[in-house]
N, C-alpha and C positions, 0 to 999 in steps of 0.2 A: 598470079601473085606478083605485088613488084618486089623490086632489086631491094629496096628495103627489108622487105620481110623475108626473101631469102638469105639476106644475110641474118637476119637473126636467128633464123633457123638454124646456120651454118654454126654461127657462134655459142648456142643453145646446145648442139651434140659436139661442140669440141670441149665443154664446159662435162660435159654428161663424162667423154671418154676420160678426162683429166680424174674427176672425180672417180669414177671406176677401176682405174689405174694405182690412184695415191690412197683408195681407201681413204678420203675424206668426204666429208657431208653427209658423215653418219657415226653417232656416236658409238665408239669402239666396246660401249659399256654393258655387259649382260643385264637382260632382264631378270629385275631379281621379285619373287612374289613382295605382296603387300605382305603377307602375316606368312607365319611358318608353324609345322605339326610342331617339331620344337621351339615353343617361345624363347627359353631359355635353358644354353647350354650348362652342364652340370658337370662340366669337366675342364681342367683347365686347359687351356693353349698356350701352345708355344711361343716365344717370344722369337718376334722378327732373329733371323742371323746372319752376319755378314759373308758376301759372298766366300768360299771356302778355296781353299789351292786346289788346282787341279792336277792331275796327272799326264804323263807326256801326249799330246794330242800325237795323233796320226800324219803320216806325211803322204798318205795312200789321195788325198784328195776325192776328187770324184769315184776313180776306182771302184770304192767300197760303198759309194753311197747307196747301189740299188743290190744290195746282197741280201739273204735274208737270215734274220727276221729285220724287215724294212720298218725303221724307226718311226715311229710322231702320223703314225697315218692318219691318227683324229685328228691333226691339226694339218693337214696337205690343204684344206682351201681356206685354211686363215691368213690373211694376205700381213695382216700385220706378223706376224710370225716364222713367213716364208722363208728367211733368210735364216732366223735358229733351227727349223728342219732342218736343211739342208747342215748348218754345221754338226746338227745332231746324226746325222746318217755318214759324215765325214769324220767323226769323231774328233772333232776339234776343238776339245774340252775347254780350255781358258779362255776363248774365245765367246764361248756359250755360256760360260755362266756368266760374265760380264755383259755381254748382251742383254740375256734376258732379266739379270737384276734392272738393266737403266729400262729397260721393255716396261719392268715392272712399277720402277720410278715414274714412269714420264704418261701411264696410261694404269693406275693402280684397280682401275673399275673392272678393268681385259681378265675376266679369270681367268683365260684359256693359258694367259702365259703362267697363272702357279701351277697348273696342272703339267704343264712342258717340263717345268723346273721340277717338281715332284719326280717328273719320271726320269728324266733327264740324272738329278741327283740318285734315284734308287739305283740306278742301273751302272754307279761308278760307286756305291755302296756310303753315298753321304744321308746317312738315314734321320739325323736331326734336323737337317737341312730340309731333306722333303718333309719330315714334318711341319716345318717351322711356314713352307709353301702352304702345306694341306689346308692348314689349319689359318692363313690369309683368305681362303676361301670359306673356309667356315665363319669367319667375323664379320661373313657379308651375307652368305646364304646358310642360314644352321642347319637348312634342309639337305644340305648338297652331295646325293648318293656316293658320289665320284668320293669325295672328301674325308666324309663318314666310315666308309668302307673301307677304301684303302689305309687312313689314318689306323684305322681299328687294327687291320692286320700288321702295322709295322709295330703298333704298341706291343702286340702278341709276341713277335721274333726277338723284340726289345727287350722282352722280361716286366714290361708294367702292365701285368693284366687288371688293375683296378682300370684302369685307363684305358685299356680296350673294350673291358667289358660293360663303360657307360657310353663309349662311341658306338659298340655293337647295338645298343639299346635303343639309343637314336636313333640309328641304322632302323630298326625295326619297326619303329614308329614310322617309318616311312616308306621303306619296302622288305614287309614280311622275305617274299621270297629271293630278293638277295640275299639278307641275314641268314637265310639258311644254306645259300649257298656258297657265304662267305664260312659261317661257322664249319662245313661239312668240310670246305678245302683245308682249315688249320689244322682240325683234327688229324685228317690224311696226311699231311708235312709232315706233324707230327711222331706220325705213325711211323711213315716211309722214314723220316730223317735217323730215327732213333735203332734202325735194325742195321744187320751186319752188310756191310759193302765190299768189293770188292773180291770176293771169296767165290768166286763160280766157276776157278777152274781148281779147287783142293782137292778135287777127286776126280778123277780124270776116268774113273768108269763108267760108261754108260752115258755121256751125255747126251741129253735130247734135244740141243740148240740145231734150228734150221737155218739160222739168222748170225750170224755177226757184226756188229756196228761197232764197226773202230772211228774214233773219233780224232779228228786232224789236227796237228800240230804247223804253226808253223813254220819253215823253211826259215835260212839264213838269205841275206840279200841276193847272195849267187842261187841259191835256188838249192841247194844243201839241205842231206835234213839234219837237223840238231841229234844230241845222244838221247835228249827223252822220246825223240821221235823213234828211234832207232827200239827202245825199250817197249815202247807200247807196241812197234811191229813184233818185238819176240811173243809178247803175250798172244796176238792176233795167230802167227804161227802155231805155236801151243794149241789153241782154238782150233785151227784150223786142220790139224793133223790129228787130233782126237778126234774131230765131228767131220770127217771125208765128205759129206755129201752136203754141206752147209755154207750158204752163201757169204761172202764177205762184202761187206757196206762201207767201202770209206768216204768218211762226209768231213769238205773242209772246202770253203772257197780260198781266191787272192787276197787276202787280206790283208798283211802287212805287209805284202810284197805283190808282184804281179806273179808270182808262182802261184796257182792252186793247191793247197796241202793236201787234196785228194788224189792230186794226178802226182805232186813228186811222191807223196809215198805206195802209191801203186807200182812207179817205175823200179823204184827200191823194193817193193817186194817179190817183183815179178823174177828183179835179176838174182836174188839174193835168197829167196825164200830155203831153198838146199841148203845152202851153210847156213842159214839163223838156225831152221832145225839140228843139223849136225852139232852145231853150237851149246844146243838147249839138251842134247843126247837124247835124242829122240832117234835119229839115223844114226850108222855107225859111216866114218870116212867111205866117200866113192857113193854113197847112195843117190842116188837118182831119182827120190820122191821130190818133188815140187808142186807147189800151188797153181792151177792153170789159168789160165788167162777170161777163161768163160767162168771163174767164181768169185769174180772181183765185178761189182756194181759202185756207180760212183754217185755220190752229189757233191756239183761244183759251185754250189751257191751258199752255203753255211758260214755263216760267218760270226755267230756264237753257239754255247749250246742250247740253246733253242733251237737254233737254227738246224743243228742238226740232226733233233729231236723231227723238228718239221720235214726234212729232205729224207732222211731214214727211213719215215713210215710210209713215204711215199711209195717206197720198195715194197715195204710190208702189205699196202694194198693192192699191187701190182701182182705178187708170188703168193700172197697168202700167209705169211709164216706166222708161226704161232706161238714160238720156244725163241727169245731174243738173250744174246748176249753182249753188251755193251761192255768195250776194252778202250780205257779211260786211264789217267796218271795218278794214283795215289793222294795227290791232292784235290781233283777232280773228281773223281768217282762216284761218292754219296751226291755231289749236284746234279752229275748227269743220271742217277738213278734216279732221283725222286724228279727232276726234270721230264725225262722218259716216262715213267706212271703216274702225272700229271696230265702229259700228252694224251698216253694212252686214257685214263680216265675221263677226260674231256669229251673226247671224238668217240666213246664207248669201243674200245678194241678191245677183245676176247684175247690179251697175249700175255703169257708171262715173262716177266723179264729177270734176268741178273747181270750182274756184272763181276768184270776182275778189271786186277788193275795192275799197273806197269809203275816201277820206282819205289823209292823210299821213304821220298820227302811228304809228309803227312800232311792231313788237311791245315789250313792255318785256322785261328780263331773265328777269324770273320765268315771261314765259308758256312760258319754252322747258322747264319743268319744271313747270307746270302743266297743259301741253298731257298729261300723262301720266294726271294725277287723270281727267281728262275722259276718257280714251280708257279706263280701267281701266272707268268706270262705265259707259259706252257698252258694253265688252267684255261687261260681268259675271263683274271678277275684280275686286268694290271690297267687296263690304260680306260684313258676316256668314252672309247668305243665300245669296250667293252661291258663299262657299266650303264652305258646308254638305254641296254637293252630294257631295263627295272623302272626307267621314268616311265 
């Protein structure tokens, strides 16, 4: 071969690695069908809306980026997008939505960025905003399970069920069996959301729990734990001194700090467990009951409650237990219940669950419709991969 033509060759793959690299020389645009099961939609859409305030991003950095439940997985090999994973798994909220709106701006064909921004908004509770995503994808493909689906069930938590129940329709025109397995999860939310929380340790006779899942709060920058932290360990004591032979589960990674909320409230309960009881008048002064050290199981990777929904049951498969009781904050409580039999119902666990709860400050307004985001991802009826399955 001569020198000429190896250089071209040379120039030919430096040309290839460039383009491989910058994600150019290929348009960034989904293939969308020629015709769709729905011609025409019968519902209305949302109008575009401008990016929304966010709330304090994290200063955790990388830290927190690989903790779980690990953010944007359906989009890890979209190269145009790489750098909004990565702010989305950092929690670098202002950052993220400005990004992926000019994402949005500058390549409006890329559905993968409304489906980022969908979830992205769901999961800090901007729920007009993920519509207003969803439904940019529905104005290009009417078929679009992801879109359909999802839009349908925030219509549901929304209170506009005319408007779900013609996205569900769609929905069904296109995959029977998602619709059915979108309609089976609302109903259950519904069910779960609407019953009593909190209440599993009002009688304190007889309990059958094998299991306890305390769930992590956490720490101050020094590695402190806070007073609700301190309140949800009373509950767990209470627990744990009524049910003698039942394991304690606490699940919390580093998250807002490099302290784990699992290991500092382990260390606090290990030293302290005697007097919270003495405290709670369970022992009388001088007693000598404490919690042992071989009844405390950790997960150090949780970093919401899903997350600790996911590391918790890891346990549950590991010992078997059958009788779960999850010890959560009064504002908390009803998410991580219906979060938890979500989990459970998904993965088919044979377990019953309850909960109690620590504090006074009552649920706010919004968790009664955020308890739904939580239970969808719990489900696996939330993200891109998930509805993958139905195409």
């Amino acid at each position: 071969m001569s020198k000429g033509c190896n250089l071209l060759v040379v120039i030919a793959a430096i040309i290839a690695i460039v383009l491989s690299i910058t994600g150019c020389g290929k348009s960034l645009d989904e293939k969308i069908p020629d015709s769709f099961i729905n011609e025409t939609l019968e519902f209305a859409l949302t109008d575009p809306m401008p990016v929304p305030s966010a709330k304090e991003s994290s200063t955790r950095g990388e830290a927190i980026e690989n903790l779980v439940t690990v953010y944007a997985t359906s989009y890890e090999s979209d190269k145009y997008l790489a750098e909004q994973v990565k702010m989305f798994r950092q929690w670098r909220w202002e950052e993220l939505y400005t990004s992926l709106a000019q994402k949005a701006q500058e390549n409006p064909g890329h559905l993968n960025t409304y489906r980022l921004q969908a979830e992205v908004y769901l999961t800090n509770s901007k729920y007009n905003e993920a519509l207003a995503a969803l439904d940019n994808i529905l104005r290009v493909n009417h078929d679009d399970i992801y879109a359909l689906g999802l839009s349908a069930y925030v219509k549901h938590f929304m209170g506009n069920e005319e408007q779900s129940e013609q996205r569900l329709l769609a929905l069904k025109n296109v995959s029977e069996e998602c619709y059915q397995d979108l309609v089976s999860l609302m109903e259950k939310v519904d069910t779960w959301r609407s019953e009593e929380h909190g209440n599993g340790l009002e009688n304190t006779e007889n309990l059958p729990y094998d299991a306890i899942a305390l769930l992590g709060v956490s720490p101050t920058a020094s590695g402190e734990l806070t007073a609700s932290a301190v309140l949800r360990l009373k509950e767990a004591v209470k627990a744990a001194y009524f049910c003698p032979d039942a394991k304690i589960i606490i699940s919390g990674g580093p998250v807002d700090y490099e302290f784990a909320e699992a290991t500092v409230m382990k260390e606090y309960l290990l030293k302290n467990s005697t007097d919270l009881a003495i405290g709670l008048g369970l022992e009388p002064e001088g007693s000598t009951w404490e919690i042992a050290e071989d009844r405390i199981l950790l997960d150090l990777e949780a970093r919401d409650t899903v997350g600790n929904a996911i590391g918790i049951f890891k346990h549950i498969d590991e010992y078997g237990f059958d009788n779960l009781l999850i010890v959560a904050s009064a504002g908390q409580v009803m998410r991580a219940d219906c979060i938890f039999k979500a989990y459970a119902e998904a993965n088919h666990y044979d377990i019953i669950i309850h909960s109690a709860s620590s504090g006074n400050v009552e649920a706010k307004s919004n968790e009664y419709k955020y308890v739904y985001v939580g239970a969808a991802r719990a489900y696996g009826l939330f993200t891109l991969e998930d509805y993958s399955r139905y195409q």
